[in-house]
N, C-alpha and C positions, 0 to 999 in steps of 0.2 A: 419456414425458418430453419436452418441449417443448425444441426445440432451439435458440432462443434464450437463455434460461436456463440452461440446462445448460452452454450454449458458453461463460458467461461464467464459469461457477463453479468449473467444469473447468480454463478459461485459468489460476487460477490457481496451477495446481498444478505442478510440477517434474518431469520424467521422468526418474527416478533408476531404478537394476538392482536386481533381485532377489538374494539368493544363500544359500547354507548358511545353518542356524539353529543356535542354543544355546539351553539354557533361560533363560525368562524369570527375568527379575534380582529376588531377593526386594529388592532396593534402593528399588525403584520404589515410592512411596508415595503416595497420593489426597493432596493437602492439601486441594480444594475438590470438593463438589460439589453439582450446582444441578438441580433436577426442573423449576425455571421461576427464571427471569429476573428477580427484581423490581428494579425501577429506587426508590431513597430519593428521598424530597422532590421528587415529579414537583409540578409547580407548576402541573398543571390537571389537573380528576379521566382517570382511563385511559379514560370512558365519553366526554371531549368527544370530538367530529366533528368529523377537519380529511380534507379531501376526501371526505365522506361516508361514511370511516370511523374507529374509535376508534381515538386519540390512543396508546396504548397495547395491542397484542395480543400476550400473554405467549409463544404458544407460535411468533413471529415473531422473538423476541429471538434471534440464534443467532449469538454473536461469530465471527470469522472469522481473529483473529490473537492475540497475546499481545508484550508487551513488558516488560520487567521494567527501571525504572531504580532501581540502587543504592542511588544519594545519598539520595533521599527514601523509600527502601524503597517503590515504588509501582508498581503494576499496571496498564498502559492495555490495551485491549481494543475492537478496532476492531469493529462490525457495520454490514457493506456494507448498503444499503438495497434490496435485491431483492424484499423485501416489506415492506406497509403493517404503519402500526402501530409504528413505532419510533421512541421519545420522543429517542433520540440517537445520533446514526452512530460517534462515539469517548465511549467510557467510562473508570473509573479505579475500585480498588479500592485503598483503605490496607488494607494486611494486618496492621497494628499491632491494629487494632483487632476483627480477627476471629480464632479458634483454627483452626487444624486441622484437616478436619472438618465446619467448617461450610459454609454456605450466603450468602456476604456479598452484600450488594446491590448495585448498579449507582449509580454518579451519573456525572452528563453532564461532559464534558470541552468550555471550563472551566465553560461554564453551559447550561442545559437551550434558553435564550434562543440563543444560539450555534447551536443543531442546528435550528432551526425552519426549516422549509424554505417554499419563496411558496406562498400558500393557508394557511397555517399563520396563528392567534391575531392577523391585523390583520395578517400580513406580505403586503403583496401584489406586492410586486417586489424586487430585491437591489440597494442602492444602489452609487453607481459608488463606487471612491476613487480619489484626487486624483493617483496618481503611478501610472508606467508604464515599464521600463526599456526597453520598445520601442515607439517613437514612432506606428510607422507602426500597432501593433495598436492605438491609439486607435481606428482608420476600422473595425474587425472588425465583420464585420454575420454575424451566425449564423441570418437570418428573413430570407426573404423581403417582410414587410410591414414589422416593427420590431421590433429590437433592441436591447435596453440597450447603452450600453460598456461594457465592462467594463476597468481601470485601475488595475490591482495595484500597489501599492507594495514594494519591496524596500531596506530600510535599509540604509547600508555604513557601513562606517570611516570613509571620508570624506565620506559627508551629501549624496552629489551627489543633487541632485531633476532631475527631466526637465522642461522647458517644454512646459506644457500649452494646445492652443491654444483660442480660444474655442469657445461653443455654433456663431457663424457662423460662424467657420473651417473649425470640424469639419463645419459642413454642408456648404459651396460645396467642400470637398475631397473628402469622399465623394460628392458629384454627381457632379465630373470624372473619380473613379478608378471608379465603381461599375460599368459596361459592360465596363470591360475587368478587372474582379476576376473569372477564374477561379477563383479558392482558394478565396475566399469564398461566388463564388455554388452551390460544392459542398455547402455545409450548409444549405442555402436544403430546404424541404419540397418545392420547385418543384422540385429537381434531386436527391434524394436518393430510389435505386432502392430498391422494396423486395427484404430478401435473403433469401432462403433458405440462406446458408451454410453451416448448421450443424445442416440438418434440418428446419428450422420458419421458418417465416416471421417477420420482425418490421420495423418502421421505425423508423428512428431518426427521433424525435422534437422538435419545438424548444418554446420557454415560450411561452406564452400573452403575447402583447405587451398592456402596461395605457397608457391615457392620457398620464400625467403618474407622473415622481418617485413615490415614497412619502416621507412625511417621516422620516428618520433617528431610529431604534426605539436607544434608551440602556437601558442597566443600571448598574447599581449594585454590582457586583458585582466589576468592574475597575477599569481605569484607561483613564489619557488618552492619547491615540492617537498609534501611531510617525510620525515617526523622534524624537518630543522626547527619548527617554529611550534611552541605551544602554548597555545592563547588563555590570556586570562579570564578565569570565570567571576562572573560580579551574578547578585543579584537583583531578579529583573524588576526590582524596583527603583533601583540607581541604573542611572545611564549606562548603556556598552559601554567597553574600550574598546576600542578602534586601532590596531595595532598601525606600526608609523608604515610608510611604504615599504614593500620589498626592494632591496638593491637589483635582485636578477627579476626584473619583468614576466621570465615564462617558465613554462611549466608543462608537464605531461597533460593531454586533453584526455578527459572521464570517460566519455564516449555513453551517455546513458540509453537503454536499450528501450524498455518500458517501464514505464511509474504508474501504480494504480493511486494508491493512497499516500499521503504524507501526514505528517504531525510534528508541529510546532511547539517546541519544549520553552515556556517562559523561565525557567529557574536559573539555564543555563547558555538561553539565547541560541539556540540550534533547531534546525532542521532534521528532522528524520525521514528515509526514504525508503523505501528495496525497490529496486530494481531485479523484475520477474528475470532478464536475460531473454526472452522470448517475445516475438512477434506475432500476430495471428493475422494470415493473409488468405483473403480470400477459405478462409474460415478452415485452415491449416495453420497450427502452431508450428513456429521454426524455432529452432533454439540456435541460439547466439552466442552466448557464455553463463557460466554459472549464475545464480542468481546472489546480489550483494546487498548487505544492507551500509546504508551511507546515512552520512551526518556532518551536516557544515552549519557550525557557529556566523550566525548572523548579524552585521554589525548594522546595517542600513539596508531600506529598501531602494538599492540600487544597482546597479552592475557593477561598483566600486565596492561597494559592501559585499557583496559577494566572491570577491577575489582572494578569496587567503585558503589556506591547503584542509584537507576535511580532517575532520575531527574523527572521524570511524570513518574504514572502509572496511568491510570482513565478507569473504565469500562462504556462502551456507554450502557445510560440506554434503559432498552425495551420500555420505554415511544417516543422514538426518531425514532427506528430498527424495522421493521417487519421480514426483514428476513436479516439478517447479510450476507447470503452467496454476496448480493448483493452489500457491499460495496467494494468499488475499488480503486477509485483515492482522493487522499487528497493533499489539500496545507495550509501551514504555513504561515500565516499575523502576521511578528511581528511587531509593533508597539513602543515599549517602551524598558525598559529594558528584563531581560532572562525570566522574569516571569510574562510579558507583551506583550500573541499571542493570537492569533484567531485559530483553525483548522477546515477549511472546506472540508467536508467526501461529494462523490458522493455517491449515491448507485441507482443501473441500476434495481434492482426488484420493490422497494417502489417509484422510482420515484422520489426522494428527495435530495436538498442537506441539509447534517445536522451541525452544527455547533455550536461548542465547543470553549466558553469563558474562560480561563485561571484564568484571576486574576477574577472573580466573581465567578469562579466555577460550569459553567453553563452549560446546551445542549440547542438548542432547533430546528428546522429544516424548511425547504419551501418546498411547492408544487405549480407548474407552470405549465402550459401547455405547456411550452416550454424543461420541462425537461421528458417529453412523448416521445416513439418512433414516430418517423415520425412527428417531431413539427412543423420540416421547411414544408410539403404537404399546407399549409392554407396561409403561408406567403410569397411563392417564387412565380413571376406569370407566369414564364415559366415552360415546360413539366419536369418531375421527373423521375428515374428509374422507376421500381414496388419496391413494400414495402418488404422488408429481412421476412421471418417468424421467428426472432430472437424474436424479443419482445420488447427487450432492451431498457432503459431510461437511465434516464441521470448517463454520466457514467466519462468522460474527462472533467480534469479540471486543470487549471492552472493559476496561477497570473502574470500579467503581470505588466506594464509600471502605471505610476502615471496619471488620468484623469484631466479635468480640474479646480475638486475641490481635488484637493491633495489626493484623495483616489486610489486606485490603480484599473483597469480595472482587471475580472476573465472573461477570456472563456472558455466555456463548451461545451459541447454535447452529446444529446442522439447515443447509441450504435447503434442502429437502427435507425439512420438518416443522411441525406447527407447535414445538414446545420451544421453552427455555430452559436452559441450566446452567450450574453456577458453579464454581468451584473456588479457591485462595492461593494470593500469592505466597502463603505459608506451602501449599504443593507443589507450586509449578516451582520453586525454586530450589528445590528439594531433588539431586538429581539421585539419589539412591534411592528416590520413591521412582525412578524411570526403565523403564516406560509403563508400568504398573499392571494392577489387574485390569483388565476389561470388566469387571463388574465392582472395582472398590468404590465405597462409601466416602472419596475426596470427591468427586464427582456426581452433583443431586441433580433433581429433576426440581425446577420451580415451578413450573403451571401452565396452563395450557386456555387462552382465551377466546379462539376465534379460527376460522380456515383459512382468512384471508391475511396470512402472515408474513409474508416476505418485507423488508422493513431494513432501513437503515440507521443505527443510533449514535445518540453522544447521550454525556450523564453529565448532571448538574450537581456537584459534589454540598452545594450549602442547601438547596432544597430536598437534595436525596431524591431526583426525578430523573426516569430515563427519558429519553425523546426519540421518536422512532418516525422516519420519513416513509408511508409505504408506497412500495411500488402501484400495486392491482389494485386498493382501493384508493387513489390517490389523496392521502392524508396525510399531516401532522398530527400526531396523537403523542400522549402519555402517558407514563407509569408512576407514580409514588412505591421506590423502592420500600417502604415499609409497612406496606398492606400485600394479601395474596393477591397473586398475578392469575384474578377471573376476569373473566367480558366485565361487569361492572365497575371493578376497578381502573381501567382504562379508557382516558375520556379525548374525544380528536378536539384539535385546538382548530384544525384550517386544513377546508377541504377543498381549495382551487387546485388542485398540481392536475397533472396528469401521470409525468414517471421524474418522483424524485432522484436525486444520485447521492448528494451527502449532507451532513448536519454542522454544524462549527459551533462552538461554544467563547469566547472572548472572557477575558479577566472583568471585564464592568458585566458579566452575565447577558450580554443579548447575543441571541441566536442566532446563526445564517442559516439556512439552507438553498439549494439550486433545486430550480426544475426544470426540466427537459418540455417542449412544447412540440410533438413530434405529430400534431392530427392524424393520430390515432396506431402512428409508426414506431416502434421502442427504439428506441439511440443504438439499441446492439444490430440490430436489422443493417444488413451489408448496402443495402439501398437508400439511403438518408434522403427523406424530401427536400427538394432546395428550399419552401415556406417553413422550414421548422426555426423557433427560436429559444431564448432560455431566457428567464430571469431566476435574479439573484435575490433572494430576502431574508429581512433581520425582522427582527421585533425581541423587546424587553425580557426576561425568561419571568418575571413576579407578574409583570400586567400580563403574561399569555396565560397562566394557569390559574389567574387568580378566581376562585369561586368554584374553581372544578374539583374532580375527584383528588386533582393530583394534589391542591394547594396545602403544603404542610399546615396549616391553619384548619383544615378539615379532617387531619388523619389522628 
């Protein structure tokens, strides 16, 4: 197994404890399941060639997350792009339309035209857009020879656009700054080591720089491009609005690169997403543009409901990022109204979590000892496995329950480690606490259960339970956030999987989780067996814990 590849697929896994089992829950029920992947209404046959391979390779398709939004009863299903072959990095499934049982098929999220990556059908470069909430990343040079801008736009309440200078401004300023650009001359091919970190060699990678422009690629399939239009927010317990059609049909195409994770916000009817910006081929990361976080207000699960202009786009500056491939898991603090959140970004390479102010428009990030591989080795005083040669930091995160100053409790964990830790969005949102001490007392250590900890979770805000999908011992298991986090206290609900990928949690509280069926092959493996398949399964969250450690009724 190639250690570039593997570092990456690993990073995004959580390191949660092992503990006592029960029998599995006849609760748990398949509602999907898929022997191959097929994508509906691909709009070029699977056999065209875009980089000398076909446009579609089935046993390549291998989602990597699950999202369930309410409102529109709708399924998004991210697949990181680690291998060729994938007609679209986020997908969506109406379940309306499919039984039980079955086998539904993939379409691209909001259009297949959206997922085409440069080299792709006439795309031969990613056009710039016209706003940027940080000025100075106009000058961002990511090449050594040439480099697109790249000039995210991010919509507000109040419509403020940034002053964009000209083509010669932008020159005669990047001449004077570009000598003494340290940051930037770090992503240059000219300055960028090759690593072995993780077992295997790989380089990061920059785009092939093209002549001139491409001209601006429209579809038909949306609408006319933010900030003109700003949708109204209802809450999700009243119907969307559905705003009336656009007059002008088309629009700038997104171009989305790689999605690992998404998360579906009911309060405000939206989509969250980043986009890493990077490809991992043949187990070399290549980077493509910076990495962005995105968000489109959801009216229907459909490609019509999906055509209205995003709600957030914002590129995470390189002042925050050392190496994008590394970011992983994010959660959403909303606080206020739709355009009052916090997003807090793990990333497993830099060691950091980074965090994104909404209504001020800000980044800025922490560094902890505690978000280092192996953090728990200094805090736990009993004996430890040996240490993973992963590397990995902190990478699992998630918001949970309300603390006792009203702010809400986050736990984390490094990829390479067998603890947990927790900290509040009273810290993270606090940037004159940034980037802190590496040993402050905002950042604990919770407990340490078991060696077999790699683990995926979601948290159950009315029972106060976390749920952790693990990889190596293929289990559903839980936690009752309010008992200590020992082996006894954690009890598995369902041990068929083999290698889980994510958890979903729904407003009527049942569960989803995916499993990967790879006999005996992990989904990261460059080699995918053609007999592998996946099912998809839910079960109730009260009848899965009822009687166990976890059930509030026993704590």
């Amino acid at each position: 197994m190639n250690g570039s590849l593997v570092a990456f697929l690993l990073a995004t896994i959580a390191c949660i404890p092992i503990a006592t089992s029960v029998p599995a829950s006849s609760k748990v029920q398949v509602q999907y399941s898929w022997k191959t992947f097929i994508f509906e209404d691909l709009p070029h046959s699977p056999y065209a060639k875009v980089d000398g391979y076909d446009y579609y390779i089935s046993k390549n398709i291998l989602p990597t997350g699950i999202s369930y939004h309410d409102t529109t009863n709708c399924f998004f299903f991210p697949i990181l792009r680690w291998h060729r072959g994938i007609p679209a990095t986020i997908t969506y499934i109406n379940p309306a339309l499919y039984k039980d049982g079955s086998s539904p098929p993939l379409r691209a999220f909001p259009t297949y035209v959206d997922n085409y990556l440069p080299g792709w059908f006439g795309v031969n470069d990613l056009g710039a857009y016209d706003y940027n909430i940080y000025a100075t990343d106009v000058n961002t040079k990511r090449n050594a020879k040439s480099v697109e801008k790249i000039e995210e736009e991010v919509p507000s309440e109040t419509n403020i656009q940034e002053e964009i200078p000209s083509a010669a401004e932008d020159k005669k300023k990047h001449n004077e700054e570009e000598d003494d650009d340290e940051v930037r001359k770090k992503h240059s091919s000219h300055h960028k080591p090759i690593h072995s970190h993780h077992g295997g060699q790989y380089v990061v990678q920059v785009p092939v720089p093209v002549p001139a422009p491409p001209p601006k690629i429209t579809t038909t399939t949306t609408t006319a491009p933010a900030p003109t239009y700003k949708p109204s927010y209802k809450p999700s317990y009243k119907p969307p609005y559905k705003p009336p059609p656009p007059k002008n049909p088309t629009r700038d195409v997104y171009h989305f690169i790689s999605v690992y994770f998404t998360s579906a916000n009911e309060k405000c009817s939206r989509l969250f997403f980043l986009d890493h910006g990077t490809v991992v081929y043949d187990n070399v990361e290549i980077f493509i543009r910076r990495p962005l976080i995105w968000a489109f207000d959801i009216y229907e699960c459909s490609d019509e409901g999906f055509g209205y202009p995003p709600a957030l786009r914002v590129s995470i500056p390189d002042s925050v990022v050392e190496r994008p491939a590394g970011i992983s898991y994010f959660g959403i603090d909303m606080y206020g109204n739709c355009a009052e959140f916090y997003v807090y970004i793990t990333n497993c390479f830099d060691n950091r979590i980074i965090v994104y102010d909404n209504a001020k428009r800000s980044f800025w990030y922490f560094e902890h000892d505690t978000f280092k591989p192996g953090a728990e080795r200094s805090l736990y005083p009993g004996p430890l496995p040996p240490e993973d040669s992963y590397d990995f930091g902190v990478l699992g995160l998630i918001i949970a329950g309300e603390n006792s100053n009203s702010y809400r409790d986050v736990f984390y964990s490094p990829g390479s480690s067998y603890g947990l830790f927790k900290t509040s969005t009273q810290v993270l949102r606090n940037k004159a606490l940034a980037p802190g001490s590496p040993t402050s007392p905002d950042f604990s250590f919770v407990g340490y259960g078991g060696q077999d900890g790699e683990a995926i979770t979601n948290y159950d805000s009315e029972s106060q339970v976390l749920f952790f999908v693990h990889l190596v011992t293929a289990t559903l298991q839980c936690w009752n956030t309010n008992l200590p986090l020992v082996k006894g206290n954690v009890a598995t609900l369902f041990s068929d999987l083999e290698f889980g990928t994510d958890i979903s949690i729904d407003n009527q509280r049942n569960l989803r989780f995916i499993n990967y069926f790879g006999h005996g092959v992990p989904y990261w493996e460059a080699d995918i067996p053609s007999n592998a398949y996946y099912r998809f399964y839910k079960a109730p969250i009260d009848d899965l814990i009822k009687g166990t450690v976890c059930d509030p009724r026993n704590v």
